[in-house]
C-alpha positions as CSV (number, residue, x, y, z in Angstrom):
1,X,-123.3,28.2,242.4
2,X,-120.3,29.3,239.8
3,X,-120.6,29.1,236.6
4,X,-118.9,25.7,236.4
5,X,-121.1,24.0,238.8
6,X,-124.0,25.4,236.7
7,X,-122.9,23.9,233.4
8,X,-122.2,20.4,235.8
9,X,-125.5,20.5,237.2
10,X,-127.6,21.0,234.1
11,X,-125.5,18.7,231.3
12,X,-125.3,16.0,233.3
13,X,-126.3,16.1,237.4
14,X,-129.5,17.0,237.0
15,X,-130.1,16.0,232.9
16,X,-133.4,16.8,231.5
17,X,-133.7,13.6,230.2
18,X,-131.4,11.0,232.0
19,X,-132.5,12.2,235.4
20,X,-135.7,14.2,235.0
21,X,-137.1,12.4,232.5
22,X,-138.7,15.6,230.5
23,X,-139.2,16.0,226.9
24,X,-140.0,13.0,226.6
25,X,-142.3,13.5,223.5
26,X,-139.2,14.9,220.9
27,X,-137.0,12.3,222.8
28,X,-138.6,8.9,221.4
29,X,-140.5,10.9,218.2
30,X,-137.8,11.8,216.1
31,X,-135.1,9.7,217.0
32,X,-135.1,7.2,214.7
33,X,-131.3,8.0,213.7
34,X,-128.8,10.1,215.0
35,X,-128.8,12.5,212.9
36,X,-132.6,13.6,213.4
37,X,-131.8,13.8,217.4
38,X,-128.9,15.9,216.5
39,X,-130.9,18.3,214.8
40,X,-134.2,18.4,217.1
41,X,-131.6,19.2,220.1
42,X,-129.8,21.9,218.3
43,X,-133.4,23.6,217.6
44,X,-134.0,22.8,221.5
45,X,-131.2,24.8,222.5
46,X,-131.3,27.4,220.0
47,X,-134.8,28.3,221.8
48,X,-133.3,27.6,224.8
49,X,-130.6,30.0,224.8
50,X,-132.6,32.9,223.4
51,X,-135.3,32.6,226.0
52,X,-132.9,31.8,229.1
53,X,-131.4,35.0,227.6
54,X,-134.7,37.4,227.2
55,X,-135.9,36.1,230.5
56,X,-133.3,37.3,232.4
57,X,-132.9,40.2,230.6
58,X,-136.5,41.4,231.6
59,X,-137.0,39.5,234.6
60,X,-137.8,42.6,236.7
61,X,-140.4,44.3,233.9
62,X,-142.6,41.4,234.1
63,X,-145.6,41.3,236.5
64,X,-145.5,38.1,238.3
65,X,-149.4,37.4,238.0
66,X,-148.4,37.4,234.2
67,X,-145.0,36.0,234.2
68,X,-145.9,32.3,232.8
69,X,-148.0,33.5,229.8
70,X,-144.8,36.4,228.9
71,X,-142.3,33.3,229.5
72,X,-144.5,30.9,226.8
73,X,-145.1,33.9,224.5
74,X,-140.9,34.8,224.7
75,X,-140.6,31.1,224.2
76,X,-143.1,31.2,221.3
77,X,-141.1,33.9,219.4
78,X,-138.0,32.0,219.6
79,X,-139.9,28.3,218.3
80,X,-141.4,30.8,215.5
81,X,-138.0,31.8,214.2
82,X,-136.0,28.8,214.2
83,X,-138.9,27.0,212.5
84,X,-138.7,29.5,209.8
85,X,-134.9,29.2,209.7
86,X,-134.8,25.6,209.5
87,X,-137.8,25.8,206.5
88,X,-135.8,28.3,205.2
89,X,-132.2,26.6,205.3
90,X,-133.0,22.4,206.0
91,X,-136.3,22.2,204.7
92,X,-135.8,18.5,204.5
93,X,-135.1,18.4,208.2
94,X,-137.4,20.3,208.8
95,X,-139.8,18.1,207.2
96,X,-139.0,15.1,208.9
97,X,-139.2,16.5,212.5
98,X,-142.4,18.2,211.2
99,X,-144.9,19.0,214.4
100,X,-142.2,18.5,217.1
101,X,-140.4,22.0,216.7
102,X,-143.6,23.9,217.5
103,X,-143.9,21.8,220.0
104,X,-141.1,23.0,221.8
105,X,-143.0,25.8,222.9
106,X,-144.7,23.3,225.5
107,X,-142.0,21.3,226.3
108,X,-141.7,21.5,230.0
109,X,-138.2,21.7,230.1
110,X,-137.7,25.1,228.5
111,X,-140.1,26.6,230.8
112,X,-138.8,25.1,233.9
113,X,-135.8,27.0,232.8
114,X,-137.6,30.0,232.2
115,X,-139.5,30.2,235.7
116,X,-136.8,28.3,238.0
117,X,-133.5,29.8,237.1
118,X,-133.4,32.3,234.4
119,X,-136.1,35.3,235.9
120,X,-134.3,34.7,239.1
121,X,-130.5,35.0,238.0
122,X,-128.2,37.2,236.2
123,X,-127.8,37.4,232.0
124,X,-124.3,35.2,232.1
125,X,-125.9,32.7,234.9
126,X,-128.5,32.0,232.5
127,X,-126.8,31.9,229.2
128,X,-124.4,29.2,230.2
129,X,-127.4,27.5,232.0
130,X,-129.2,27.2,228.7
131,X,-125.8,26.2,227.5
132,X,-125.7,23.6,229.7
133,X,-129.0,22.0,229.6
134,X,-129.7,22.6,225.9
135,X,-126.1,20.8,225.1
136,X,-127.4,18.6,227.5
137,X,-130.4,17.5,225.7
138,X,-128.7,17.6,222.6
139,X,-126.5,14.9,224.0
140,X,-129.3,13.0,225.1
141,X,-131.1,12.9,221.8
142,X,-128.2,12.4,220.2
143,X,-127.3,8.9,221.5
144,X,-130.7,7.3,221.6
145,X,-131.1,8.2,218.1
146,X,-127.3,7.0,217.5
147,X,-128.4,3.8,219.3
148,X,-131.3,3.4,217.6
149,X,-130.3,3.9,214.3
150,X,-126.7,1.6,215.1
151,X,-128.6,-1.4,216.2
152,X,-131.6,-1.1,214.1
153,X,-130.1,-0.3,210.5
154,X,-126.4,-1.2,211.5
155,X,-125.4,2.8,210.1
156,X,-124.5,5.6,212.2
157,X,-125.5,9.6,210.8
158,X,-126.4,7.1,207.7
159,X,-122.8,5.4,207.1
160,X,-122.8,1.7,207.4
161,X,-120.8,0.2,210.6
162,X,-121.8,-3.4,210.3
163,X,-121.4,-3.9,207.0
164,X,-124.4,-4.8,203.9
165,X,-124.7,-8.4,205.6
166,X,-126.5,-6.5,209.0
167,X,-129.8,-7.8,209.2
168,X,-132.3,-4.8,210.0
169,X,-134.0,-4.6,213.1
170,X,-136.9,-2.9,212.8
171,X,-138.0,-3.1,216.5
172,X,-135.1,0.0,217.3
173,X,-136.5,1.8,214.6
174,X,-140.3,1.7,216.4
175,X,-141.0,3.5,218.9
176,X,-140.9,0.2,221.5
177,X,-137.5,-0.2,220.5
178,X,-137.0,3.4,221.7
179,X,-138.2,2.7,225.3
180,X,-135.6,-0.5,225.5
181,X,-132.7,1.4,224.3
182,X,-133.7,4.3,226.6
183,X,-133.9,1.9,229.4
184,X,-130.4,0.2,228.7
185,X,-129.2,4.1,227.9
186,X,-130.8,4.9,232.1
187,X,-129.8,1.8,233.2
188,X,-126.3,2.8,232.1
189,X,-126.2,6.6,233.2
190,X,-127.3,5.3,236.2
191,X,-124.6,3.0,236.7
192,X,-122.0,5.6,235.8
193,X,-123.2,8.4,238.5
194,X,-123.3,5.6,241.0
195,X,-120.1,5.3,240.4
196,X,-118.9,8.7,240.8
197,X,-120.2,9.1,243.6
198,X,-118.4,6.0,244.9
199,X,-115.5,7.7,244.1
200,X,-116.7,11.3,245.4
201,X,-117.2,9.7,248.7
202,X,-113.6,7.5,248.9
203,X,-112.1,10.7,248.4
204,X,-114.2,12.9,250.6
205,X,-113.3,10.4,253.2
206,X,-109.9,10.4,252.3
207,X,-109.6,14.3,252.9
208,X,-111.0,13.8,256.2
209,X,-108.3,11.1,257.4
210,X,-105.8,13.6,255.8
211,X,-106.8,16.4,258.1
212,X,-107.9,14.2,261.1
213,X,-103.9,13.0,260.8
214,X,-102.6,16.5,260.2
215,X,-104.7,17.6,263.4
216,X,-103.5,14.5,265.9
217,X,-99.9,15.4,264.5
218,X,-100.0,18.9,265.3
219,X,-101.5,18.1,269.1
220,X,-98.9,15.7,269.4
221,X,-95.6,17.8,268.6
């Protein structure tokens, strides 16, 4: 693949969370507003990037009876310093998405990376697919927890949109209210890829008419 069918394919086609349904944990912990998503995506992808990137870089050092515990312990690093950053710099945020950023280490997503593309492609491949998933995730995050925080507060990154006379709903701010607005978020995505694949399709078949044409035409004259 180029590296703009590797961005495609790990932002949206093959989305950790819309369409592999990983990380689920950070996913409906932390966001209870859009904001908080925001942040626990950009820490995701922070780790991401750095790891895609060591990975590759020593990819042919590392034994491969030892490869997972080196990719978790590279992944471990990476989780150590942008906890200390964010303590450091947003200890407030950091704070509020308290025991999910060392939990990164184990989310199954970054690893999957680790192992399935980045120790078996080259430095750029791997950057822009940490890019891709990371921004991916981010994305993700970022409009449950906009959701979430919209329809149960009526505020979006903690400006009112509805106006004082918005009666709460605390049900999106629990975590049940996080699996229905993921479900109407799926339900959604869902409906949008099977729509562009509609459209893929009409005009796959309309390339094939096109040359079929072209081909009768040219046995004709």
């Amino acid at each position: 693949m180029n590296k703009q069918e590797v961005f495609a394919d790990g932002f949206w086609k093959n989305n950790t969370i819309f369409v592999q349904l990983l990380g689920m944990c950070p996913l409906l912990g932390v966001t209870t507003s859009a904001e908080n998503g925001f942040w626990m995506g950009a820490a995701t992808l922070l780790v991401l990037l750095g790891s895609n990137l060591v990975v590759s870089l020593v990819r042919g050092v590392i034994p491969k009876n030892v490869r997972i515990p080196a990719y978790i312990t590279i992944i471990a690093a990476f989780v150590t310093v942008v906890g200390m950053l964010m303590n450091a710099w947003m200890h407030d945020m950091y704070l509020i998405l308290g025991l999910f950023i060392p939990l990164i280490v184990v989310n199954c997503a970054i690893l999957g990376r680790a192992e399935a593309f980045a120790s078996k492609n080259s430095v750029s491949d791997a950057v822009v697919d940490a890019l891709a998933v990371g921004l991916g995730f981010t994305f993700a995050l970022l409009l449950l927890g906009g959701v979430r925080e919209l329809l149960g507060q009526g505020e979006l990154f903690g400006f009112p949109v509805f106006g004082e006379s918005y009666p709460n709903v605390l049900m999106f701010i629990l975590p049940p209210g996080a699996f229905i607005a993921l479900g109407f978020i799926l339900a959604g995505v869902n409906l949008v890829n099977r729509q562009l694949k509609l459209r893929a399709d009409a005009a796959k078949a309309k390339a094939v008419n096109a040359d079929a044409a072209a081909t009768v035409a040219v046995e004709a004259g």
